[in-house]
C-alpha positions in Angstrom: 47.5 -19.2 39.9 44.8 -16.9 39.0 44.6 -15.8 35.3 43.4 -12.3 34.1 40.3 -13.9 34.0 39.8 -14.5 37.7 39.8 -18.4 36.8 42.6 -20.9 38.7 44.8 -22.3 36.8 47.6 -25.1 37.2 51.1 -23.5 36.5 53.8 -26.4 36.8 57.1 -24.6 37.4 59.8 -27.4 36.6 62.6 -28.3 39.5 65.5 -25.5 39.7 63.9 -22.9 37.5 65.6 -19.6 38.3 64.1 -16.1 39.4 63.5 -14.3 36.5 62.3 -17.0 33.9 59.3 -16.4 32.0 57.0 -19.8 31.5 54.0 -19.2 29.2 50.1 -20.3 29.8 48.8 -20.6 26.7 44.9 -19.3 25.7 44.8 -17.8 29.2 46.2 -14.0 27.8 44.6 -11.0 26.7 42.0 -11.7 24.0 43.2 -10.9 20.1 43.0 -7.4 18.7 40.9 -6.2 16.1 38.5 -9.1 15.6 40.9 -12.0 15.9 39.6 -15.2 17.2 40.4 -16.9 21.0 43.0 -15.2 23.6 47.3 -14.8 23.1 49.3 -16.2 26.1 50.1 -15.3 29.8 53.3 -14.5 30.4 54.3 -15.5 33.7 57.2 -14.3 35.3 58.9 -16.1 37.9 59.9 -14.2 40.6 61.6 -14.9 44.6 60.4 -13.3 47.3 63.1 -13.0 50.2 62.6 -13.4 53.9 63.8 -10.1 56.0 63.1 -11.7 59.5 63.6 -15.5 60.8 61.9 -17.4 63.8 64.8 -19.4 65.0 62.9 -22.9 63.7 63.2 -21.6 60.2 66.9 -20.5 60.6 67.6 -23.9 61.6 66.3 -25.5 59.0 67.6 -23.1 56.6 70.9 -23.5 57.7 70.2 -27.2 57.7 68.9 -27.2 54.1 72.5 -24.9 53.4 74.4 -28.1 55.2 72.8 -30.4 52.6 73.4 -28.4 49.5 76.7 -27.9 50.8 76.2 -23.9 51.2 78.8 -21.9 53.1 76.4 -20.3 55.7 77.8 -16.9 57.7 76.6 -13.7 59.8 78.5 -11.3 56.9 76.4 -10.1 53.7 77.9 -9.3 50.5 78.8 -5.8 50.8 80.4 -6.8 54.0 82.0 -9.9 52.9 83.6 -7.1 49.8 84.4 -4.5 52.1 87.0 -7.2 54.1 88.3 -8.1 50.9 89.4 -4.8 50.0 90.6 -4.1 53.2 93.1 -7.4 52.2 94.2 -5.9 49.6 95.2 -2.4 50.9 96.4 -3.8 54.3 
């Protein structure tokens, strides 16, 4: 990733971290207020960005990948998939 400072740097991001995590690179932050020596640390915050469209190759192997993890895979989203439940319950 690039750092504040324009330079690359390696970020490892450890297997199944979550969107919203916040990993730290440390020395590579703003440098220290009033006369304080070296640099504080980036805070980097882990974030997912979603796909809105789909060729059909990547909706196969998404649904694929959903097989493997075992992932119930449907047409409905979540407000739909709410709005049949409460139609359930007033039915």
């Amino acid at each position: 990733m690039e750092t504040l400072t324009g330079e690359k740097e390696a970020l490892d991001i450890p297997s199944g971290t979550q969107p919203g995590k916040v990993l730290l690179l440390k020395g590579h932050g703003l440098p220290r207020l009033r006369g304080g020596r070296g640099t504080g640390d980036l805070h980097v915050h882990i974030t997912v960005d979603v796909p809105t469209r789909l060729s059909e190759k990547e909706r196969s192997l998404l649904e694929e990948l959903a097989g493997e993890m075992k992932v119930e895979v449907g047409e409905a989203g979540f407000f739909d998939k709410m709005k049949e439940k409460v139609k359930e319950i007033f039915d």
